[in-house]
C-alpha positions in Angstrom: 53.8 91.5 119.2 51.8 91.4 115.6 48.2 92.1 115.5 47.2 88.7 116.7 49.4 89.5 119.7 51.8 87.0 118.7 55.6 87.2 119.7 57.8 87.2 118.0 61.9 88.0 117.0 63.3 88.9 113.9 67.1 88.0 112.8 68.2 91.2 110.7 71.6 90.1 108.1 72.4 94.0 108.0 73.7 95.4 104.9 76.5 97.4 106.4 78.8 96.9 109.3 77.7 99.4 112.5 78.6 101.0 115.5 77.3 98.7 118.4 78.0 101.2 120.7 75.5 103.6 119.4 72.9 101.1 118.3 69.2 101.4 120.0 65.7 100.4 119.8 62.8 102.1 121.8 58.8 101.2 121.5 57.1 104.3 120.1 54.0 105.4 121.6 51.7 104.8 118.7 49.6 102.4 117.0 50.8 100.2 114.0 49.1 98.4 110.7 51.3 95.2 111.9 51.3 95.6 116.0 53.7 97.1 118.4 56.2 99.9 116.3 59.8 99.4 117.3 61.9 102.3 116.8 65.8 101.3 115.3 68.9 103.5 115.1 71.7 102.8 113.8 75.4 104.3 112.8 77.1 102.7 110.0 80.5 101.7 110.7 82.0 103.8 107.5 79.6 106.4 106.9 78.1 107.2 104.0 74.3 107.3 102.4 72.1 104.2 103.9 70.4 102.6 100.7 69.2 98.9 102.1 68.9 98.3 105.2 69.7 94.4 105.4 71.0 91.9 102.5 67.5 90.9 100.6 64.7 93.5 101.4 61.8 91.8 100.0 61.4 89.0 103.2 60.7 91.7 105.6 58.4 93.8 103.4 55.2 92.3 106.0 57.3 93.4 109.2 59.5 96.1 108.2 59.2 99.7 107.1 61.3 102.6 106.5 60.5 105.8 108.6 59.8 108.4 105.5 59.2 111.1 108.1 62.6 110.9 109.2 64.5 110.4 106.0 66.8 113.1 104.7 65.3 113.6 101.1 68.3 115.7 100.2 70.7 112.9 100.4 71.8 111.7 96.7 72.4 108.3 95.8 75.4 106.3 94.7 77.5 106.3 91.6 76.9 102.9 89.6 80.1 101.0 90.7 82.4 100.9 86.8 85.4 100.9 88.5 86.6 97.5 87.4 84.9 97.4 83.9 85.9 100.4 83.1 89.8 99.0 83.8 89.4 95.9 82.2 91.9 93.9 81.4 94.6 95.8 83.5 92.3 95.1 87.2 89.8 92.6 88.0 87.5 91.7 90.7 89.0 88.8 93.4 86.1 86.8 96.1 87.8 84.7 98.8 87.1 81.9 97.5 88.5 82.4 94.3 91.7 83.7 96.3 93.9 80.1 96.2 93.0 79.9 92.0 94.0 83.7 91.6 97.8 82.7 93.1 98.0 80.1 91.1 97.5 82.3 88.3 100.6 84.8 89.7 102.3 83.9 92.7 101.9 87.6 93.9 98.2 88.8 94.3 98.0 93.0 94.6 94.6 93.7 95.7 93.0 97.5 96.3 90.4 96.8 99.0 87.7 99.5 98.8 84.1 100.6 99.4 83.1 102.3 96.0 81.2 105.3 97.8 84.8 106.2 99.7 86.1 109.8 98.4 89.0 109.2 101.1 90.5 106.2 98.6 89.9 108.0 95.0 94.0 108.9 95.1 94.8 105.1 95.4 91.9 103.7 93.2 93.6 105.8 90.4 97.0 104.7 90.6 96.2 101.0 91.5 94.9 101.3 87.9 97.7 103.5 86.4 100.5 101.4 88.3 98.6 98.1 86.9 98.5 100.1 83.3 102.4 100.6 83.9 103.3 97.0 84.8 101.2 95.6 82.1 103.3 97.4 79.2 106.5 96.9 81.1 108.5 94.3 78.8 110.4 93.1 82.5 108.9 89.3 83.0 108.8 90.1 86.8 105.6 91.1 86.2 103.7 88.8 84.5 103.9 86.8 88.0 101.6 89.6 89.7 97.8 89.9 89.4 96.2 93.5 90.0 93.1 93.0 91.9 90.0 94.6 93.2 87.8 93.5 96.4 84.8 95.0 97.0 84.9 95.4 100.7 80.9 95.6 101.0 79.8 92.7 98.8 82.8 90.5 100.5 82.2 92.2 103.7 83.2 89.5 106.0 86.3 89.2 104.2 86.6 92.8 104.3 86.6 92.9 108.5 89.2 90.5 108.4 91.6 92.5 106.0 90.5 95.5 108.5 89.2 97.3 105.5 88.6 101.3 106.6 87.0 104.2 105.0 90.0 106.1 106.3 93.4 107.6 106.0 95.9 105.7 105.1 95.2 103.5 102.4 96.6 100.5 102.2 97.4 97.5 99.3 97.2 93.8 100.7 99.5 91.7 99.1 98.6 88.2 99.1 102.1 85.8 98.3 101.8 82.1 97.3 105.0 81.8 99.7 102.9 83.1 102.5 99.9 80.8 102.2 96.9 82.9 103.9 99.2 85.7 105.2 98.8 89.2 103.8 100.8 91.8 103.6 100.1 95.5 103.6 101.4 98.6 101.8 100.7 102.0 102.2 99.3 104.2 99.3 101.5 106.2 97.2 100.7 109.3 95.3 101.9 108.8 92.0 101.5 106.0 89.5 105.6 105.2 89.3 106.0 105.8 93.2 102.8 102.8 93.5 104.5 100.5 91.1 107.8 100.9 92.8 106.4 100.2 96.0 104.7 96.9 94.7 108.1 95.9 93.1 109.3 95.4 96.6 107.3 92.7 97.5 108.0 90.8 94.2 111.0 88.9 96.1 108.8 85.6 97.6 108.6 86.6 101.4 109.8 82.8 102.1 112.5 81.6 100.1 113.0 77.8 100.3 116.5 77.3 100.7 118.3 73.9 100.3 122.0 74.7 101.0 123.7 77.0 103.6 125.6 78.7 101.0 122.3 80.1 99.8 121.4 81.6 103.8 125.3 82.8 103.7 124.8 84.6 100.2 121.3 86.4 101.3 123.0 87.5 104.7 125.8 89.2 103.5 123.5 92.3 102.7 120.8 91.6 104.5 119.1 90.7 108.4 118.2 86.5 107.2 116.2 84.8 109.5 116.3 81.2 109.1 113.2 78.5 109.5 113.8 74.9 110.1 110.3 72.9 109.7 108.9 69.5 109.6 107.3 70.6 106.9 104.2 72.8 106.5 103.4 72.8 110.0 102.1 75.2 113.0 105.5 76.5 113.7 105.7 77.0 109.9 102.6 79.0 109.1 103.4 81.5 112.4 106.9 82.0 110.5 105.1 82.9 107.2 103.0 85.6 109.5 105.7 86.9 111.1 107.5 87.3 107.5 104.2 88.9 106.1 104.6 91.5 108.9 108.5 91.8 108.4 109.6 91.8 105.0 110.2 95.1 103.8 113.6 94.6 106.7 114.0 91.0 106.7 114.7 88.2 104.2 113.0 84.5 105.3 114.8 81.4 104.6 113.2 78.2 105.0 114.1 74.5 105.3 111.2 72.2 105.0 113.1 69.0 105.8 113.8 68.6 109.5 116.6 65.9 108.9 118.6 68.9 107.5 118.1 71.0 110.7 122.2 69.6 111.1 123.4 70.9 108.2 122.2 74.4 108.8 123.7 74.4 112.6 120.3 74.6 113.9 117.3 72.1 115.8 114.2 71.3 113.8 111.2 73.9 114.1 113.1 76.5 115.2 114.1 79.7 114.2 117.3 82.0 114.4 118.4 85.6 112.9 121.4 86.8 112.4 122.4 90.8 110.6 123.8 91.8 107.4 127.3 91.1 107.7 127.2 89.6 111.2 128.8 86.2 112.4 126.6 85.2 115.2 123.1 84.2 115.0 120.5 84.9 117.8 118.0 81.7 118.9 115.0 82.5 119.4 113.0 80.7 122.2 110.0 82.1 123.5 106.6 80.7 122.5 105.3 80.1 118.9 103.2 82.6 118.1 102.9 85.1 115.5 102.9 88.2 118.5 105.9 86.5 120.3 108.0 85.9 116.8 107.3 89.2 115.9 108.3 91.2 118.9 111.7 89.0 118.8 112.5 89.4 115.5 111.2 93.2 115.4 114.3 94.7 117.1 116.6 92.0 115.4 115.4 93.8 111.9 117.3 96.8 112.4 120.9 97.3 113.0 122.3 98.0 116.5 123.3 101.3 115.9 121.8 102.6 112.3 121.9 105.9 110.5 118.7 107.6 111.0 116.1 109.8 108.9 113.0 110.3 108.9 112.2 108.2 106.1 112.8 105.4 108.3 110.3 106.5 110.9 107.5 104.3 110.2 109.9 101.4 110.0 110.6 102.2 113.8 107.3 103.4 114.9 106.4 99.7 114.1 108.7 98.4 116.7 106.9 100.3 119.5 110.0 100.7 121.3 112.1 103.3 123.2 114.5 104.8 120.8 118.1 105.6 121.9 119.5 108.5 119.9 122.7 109.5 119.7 123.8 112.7 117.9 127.1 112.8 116.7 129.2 116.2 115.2 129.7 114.2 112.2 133.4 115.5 111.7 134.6 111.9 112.1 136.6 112.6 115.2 138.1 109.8 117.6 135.0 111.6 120.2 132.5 110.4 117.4 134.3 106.8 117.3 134.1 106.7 120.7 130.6 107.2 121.2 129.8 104.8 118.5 131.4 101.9 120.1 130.3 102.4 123.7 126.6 102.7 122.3 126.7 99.9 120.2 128.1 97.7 123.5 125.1 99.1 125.2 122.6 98.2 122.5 123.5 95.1 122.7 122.7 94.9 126.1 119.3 96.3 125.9 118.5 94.4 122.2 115.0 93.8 122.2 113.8 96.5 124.5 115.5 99.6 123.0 116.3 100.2 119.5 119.3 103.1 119.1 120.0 105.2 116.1 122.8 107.9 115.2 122.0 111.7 113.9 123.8 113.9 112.4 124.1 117.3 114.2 123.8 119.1 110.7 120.3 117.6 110.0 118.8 117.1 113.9 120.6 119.4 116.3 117.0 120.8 116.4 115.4 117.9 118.7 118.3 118.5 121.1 115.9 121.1 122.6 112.9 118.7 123.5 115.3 116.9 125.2 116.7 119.4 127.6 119.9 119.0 125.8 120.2 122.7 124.0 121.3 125.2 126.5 124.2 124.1 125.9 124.9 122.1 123.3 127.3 119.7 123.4 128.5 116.7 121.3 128.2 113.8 121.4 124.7 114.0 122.7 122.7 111.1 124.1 118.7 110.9 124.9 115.9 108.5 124.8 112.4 108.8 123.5 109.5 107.0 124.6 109.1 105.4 121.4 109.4 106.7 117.6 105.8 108.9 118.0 106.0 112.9 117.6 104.2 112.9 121.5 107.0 110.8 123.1 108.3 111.7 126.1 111.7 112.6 125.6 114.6 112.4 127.7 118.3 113.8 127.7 121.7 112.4 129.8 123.5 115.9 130.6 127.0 115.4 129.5 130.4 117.5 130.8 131.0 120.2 128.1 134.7 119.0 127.5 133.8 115.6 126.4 135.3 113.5 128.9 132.2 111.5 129.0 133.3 109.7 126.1 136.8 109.0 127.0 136.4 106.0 129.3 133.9 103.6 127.6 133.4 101.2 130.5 132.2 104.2 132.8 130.6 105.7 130.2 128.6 102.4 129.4 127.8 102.1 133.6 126.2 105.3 133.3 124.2 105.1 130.0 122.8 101.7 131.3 121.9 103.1 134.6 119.7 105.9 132.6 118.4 103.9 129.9 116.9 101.3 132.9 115.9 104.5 134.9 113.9 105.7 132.1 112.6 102.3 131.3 111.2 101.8 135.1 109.3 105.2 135.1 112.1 106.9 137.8 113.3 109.4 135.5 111.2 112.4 135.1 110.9 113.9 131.1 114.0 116.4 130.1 111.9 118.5 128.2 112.7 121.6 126.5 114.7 124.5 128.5 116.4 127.7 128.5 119.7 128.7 129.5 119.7 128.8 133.4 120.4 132.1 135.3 124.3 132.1 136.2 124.0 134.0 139.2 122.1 133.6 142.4 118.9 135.0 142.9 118.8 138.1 145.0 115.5 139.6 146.8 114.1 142.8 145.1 114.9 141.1 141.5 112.2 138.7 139.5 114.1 135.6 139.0 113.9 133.6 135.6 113.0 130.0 136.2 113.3 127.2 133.3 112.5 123.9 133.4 116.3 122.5 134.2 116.0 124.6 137.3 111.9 124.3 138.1 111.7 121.3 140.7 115.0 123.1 142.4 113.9 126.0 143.0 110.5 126.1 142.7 109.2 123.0 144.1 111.3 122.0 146.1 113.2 125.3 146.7 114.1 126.4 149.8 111.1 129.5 149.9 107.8 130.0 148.3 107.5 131.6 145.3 105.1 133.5 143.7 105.0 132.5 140.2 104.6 134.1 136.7 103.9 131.3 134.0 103.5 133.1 130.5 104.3 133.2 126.9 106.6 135.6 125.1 103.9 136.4 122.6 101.6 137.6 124.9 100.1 141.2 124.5 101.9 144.1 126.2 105.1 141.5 127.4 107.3 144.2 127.7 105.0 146.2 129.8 104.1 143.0 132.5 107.6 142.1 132.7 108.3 145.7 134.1 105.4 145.2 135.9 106.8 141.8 137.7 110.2 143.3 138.3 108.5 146.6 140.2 106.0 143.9 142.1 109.3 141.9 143.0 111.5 145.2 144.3 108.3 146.3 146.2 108.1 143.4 148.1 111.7 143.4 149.0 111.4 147.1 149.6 108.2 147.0 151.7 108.0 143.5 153.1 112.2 142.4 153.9 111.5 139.4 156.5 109.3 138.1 153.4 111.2 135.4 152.0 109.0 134.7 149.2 110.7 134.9 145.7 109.3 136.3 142.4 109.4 133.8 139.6 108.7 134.0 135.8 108.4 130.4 133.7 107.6 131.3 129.9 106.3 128.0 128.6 106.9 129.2 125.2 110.6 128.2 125.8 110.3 125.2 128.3 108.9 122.1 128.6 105.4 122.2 130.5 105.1 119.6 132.9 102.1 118.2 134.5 100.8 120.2 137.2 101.2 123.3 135.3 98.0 123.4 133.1 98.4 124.7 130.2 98.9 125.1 126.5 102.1 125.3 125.3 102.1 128.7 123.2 99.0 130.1 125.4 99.1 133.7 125.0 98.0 134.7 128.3 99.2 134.9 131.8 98.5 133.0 134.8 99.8 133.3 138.6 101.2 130.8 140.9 102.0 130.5 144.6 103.9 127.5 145.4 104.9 126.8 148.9 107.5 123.7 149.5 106.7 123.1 152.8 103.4 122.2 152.2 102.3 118.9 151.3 102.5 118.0 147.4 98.5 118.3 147.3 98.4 121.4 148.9 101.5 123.0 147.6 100.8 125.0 144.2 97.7 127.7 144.3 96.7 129.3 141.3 95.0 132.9 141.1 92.0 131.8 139.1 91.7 134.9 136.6 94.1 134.6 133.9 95.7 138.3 132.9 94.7 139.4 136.5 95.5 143.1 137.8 98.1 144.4 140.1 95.1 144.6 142.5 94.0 140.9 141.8 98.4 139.9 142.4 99.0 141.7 145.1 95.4 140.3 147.0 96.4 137.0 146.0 100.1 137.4 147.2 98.3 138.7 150.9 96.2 135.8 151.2 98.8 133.1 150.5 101.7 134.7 151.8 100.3 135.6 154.9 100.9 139.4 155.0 98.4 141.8 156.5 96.2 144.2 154.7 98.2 147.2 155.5 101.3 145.6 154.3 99.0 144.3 150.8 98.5 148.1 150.4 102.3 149.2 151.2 103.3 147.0 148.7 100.6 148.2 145.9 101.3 151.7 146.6 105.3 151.3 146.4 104.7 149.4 143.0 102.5 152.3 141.9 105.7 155.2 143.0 108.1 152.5 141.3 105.6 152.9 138.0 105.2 156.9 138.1 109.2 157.2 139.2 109.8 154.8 136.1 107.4 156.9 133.4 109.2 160.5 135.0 112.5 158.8 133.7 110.9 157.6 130.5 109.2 161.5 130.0 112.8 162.6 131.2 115.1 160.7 128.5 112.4 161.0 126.0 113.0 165.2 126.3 116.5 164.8 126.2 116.6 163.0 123.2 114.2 165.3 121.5 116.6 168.2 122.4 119.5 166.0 121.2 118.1 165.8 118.2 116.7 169.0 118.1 120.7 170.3 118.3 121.6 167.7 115.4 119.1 169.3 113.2 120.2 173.0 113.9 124.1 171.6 113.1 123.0 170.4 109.5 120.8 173.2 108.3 123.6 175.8 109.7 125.8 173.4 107.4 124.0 173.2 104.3 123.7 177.1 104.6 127.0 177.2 104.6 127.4 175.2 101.5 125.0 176.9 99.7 126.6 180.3 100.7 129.6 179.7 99.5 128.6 177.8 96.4 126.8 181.5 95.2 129.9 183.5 96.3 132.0 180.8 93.5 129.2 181.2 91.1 129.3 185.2 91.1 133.0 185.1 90.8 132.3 183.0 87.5 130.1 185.6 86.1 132.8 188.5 86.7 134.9 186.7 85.3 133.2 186.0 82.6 132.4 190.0 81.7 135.9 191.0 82.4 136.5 188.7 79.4 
């Protein structure tokens, strides 16, 4: 209420985008010149120094005031924007409604979004401006058809939100293409001038060519994935195609036919689409619904070949699929195993198109990832996994092959059982491979600490048939050496003192295997944590951990009592036989260390007897010299 006690509401047109989460208003408990005060907060969507609060100041001067006790005085304020003048003629500014006049100036629109305040975007501000620099002296014609332009994402804010302009890494270009009509296109920064300007040259092609003869779709799909666009003119159907080609053209070329009566010629219906890949002789149909989501997600896995050479530079181009990846990595000696495993994987691919995409690796560049997919211990070729999708934190897994290669020999068996994976993987019944060491050859045997990795975890440990008392641990711990000995004297101890105790001593270093879910924990931790894990029990109730990390031999062994079920006086046998294990062990270490020091001892007394000698008789020559020498 104002001083008259009038209500009122005001409608604030903010300067900036904000948080809504985090906005509030409170009533503050004091009196004000104009009525009630009315406390604001607000977080700017893309941080940096608040300088007006809402678009024009001067008509809320009567109801609105800036809190000076609260201001940060040591905030400094922004640059003058000369970003664009200063670039003139190689940049200009573009508004949105200016956009349709600027295309029809050069068909291809480059335009560097950008808040001027934003120290994230300074790399890309600079070579927008040298790549334009570099395009405008180029004496190629291509690019006097492109326009290099700026938008200020806070004067054409709404704009802005709708090209999802972001104070954040990555940058990104938005290419606007008169073949695309409102669609835009995005392109990630580069770091150099050339390297900009190289990546702009790839969108110089129109995204939709206008074809008028199937001789032209045959010529483009000879070398590349064409998909092909039959329209009654520029309709619905027609504008969702130029989206999806906006989103797809760094893989795909678009052909279009905007005369339905020539849907015959082209062996295809009016408003409709099909694909087909470089080199291919059968086209795919596509015939879900006509949207820009559903087009894209069809035409997505159709971009790429069934079976393609991988590396990472063609990460992101699969990350954008957000699909399962099939990898197959091959010895790359061109053997008939190699050939083999190529053509059974491409029949499968086929079979899964548009849920998994499948690529081929070379052991000499990516035998490395073999490990995070349970595959390394041993290694054997050709190997076959799948990832989650293209992402770093994928969950990874690995088909475990015979070692002689067999698997490969029989390509109809061999696609029945990489099918049966793949959709085992796909329904969530497969659990991760994860990374794993060489399993134990022989059989575990009571008085010995037995090393569990993850291949043989769930067998023996949770669901073996005995509870186990478990050492989980990394290699780079402190003093390794020294609790390893310790573990091994704990383990012969309880054999020793405790035989009707079928409980096994186990060791997991998650250094070298995969972690898996109810082991919590970091995956190069440095300390050491203890386990009991008893099968029998329920899966709720079956793992127990000691709750100290790096606990004593007095903390183990109470803990191994309790869950074990062993009485007090056997808890105490047990510590007191690890403790005469210890001693017995450092009387042997005293022991050999005395013997070597006499060994060596010896050595010594051998070589300084020997260099006496040499010296000896080196005098008795040199004395002969010197009679000889009077004599004469």
């Amino acid at each position: 209420k104002d001083t008259t006690g009038k209500d009122y509401a005001l409608e604030l047109p903010l300067k900036e985008d904000i948080k809504n989460e985090t906005a509030k208003w409170e009533h503050l408990p004091r009196p004000d010149r104009w009525g009630d005060a009315i406390l604001m907060t607000v977080e700017k969507a893309h941080e940096h120094r608040w300088d007006v609060l809402v678009t024009d100041p001067k008509k809320y001067k009567a109801v609105a005031d800036r809190d000076w006790a609260r201001e940060d005085q040591t905030l400094e304020p922004d640059d003058e924007d000369n970003y664009v003048s200063d670039n003139e003629p190689y940049i200009k500014n573009l508004k949105k409604d200016k956009l349709t006049k600027a295309m029809k100036d050069t068909p291809i629109v480059v335009a560097n979004l950008r808040f001027s305040w934003c120290k994230t975007c300074e790399s890309l501000d600079k070579h927008f401006v040298g790549a334009a620099k570099l395009a405008k002296k180029s004496k190629d014609k291509k690019w006097k058809g492109v326009g290099f332009r700026v938008i200020d994402a806070r004067s054409e804010r709404k704009w802005a939100r709708e090209l999802g302009a972001a104070c954040s890494y990555p940058c990104r270009l938005r290419v606007f293409d008169q073949s695309l009509g409102g669609a835009v296109t995005e392109l990630e920064a580069k770091y150099t001038d050339d390297d900009t300007l190289k990546a702009i040259e790839q969108v110089l092609t129109p995204a939709v060519e206008h074809v008028h003869d199937p001789k032209e779709v045959e010529t483009m799909r000879q070398t590349n994935t064409t998909c092909l666009g039959v329209f009654d003119g520029e309709n619905e159907q027609y504008r969702v195609f130029q989206e999806a080609a906006a989103a797809l053209r760094s893989t795909v070329r678009f052909a279009a036919v905007l005369d339905k009566s020539k849907a015959a010629t082209f062996g295809v219906s009016a408003n409709s689409i099909s694909v087909i890949g470089a080199g291919s002789a059968e086209a795919d149909k596509f015939s879900g619904d006509f949207t820009k989501e559903e087009v894209v997600a069809w035409l997505g896995p159709r971009s790429v070949p069934l079976l393609g050479p991988y590396d990472w530079s063609k990460l992101k181009m699969y990350e954008q699929l957000k699909l399962p990846m099939g990898r197959l990595w091959l010895e790359g000696a061109n053997n008939e195993t190699d050939d083999n495993a190529r053509a059974t994987i491409r029949e499968v691919a086929r079979k899964f198109l548009g849920r998994v995409a499948f690529v081929e690796l070379s052991k000499s560049s990516y035998s490395y990832e073999l490990k995070d997919y349970g595959l390394s211990a041993p290694e054997v070729y050709p190997a076959f996994g799948v990832a989650g999708n293209a992402s770093y934190a994928a969950h990874r897994y690995g088909l475990e092959m015979p070692e002689d290669g067999s698997f490969w020999k029989d390509g109809e068996a061999a696609q029945e059982q990489l099918s049966a994976f793949i959709e085992e993987v796909l329904a969530g019944k497969r659990e991760p491979s994860g990374a794993s060491e060489m399993p134990p050859a022989e059989e575990w045997k009571k008085g010995e600490a037995r090393t569990v990795v993850w291949k043989t975890l769930k067998k023996e440990v949770w669901e073996g048939p005995r509870p186990t008392l478990l050492e989980v641990f990394g290699k780079f711990r402190q003093d390794n050496d020294k609790r390893l000995d310790e573990g091994n004297r704990i383990a012969a101890a309880l054999a020793e003192v405790a035989p009707d105790t079928n409980v096994m001593l186990g060791r997991y270093d998650t250094g070298a295997n995969h972690i898996p879910s109810f082991l919590p924990r970091q995956k190069y931790a440095s300390h050491t944590d203890w386990f009991f894990v008893d099968p029998a029990k329920p899966e709720a109730d079956r793992m127990v951990k000691l709750k100290k990390s790096d606990a004593a031999l007095k903390q183990i062994i109470s803990f191994l009592q309790k869950q074990a079920g062993l009485s007090k006086d056997m808890a105490n046998k047990i510590k007191l036989e690890v403790g005469r294990l210890a001693a017995e062990a450092e009387a042997k270490k005293m022991e050999e260390e005395e013997a070597r020091k006499a060994k060596q001892a010896d050595e010594d007394d051998d070589d300084i007897d020997a260099e006496l000698e040499t010296v000896g008789s080196t005098d008795a020559a040199e004395e002969k010299k010197d009679e000889a020498k009077e004599e004469l």
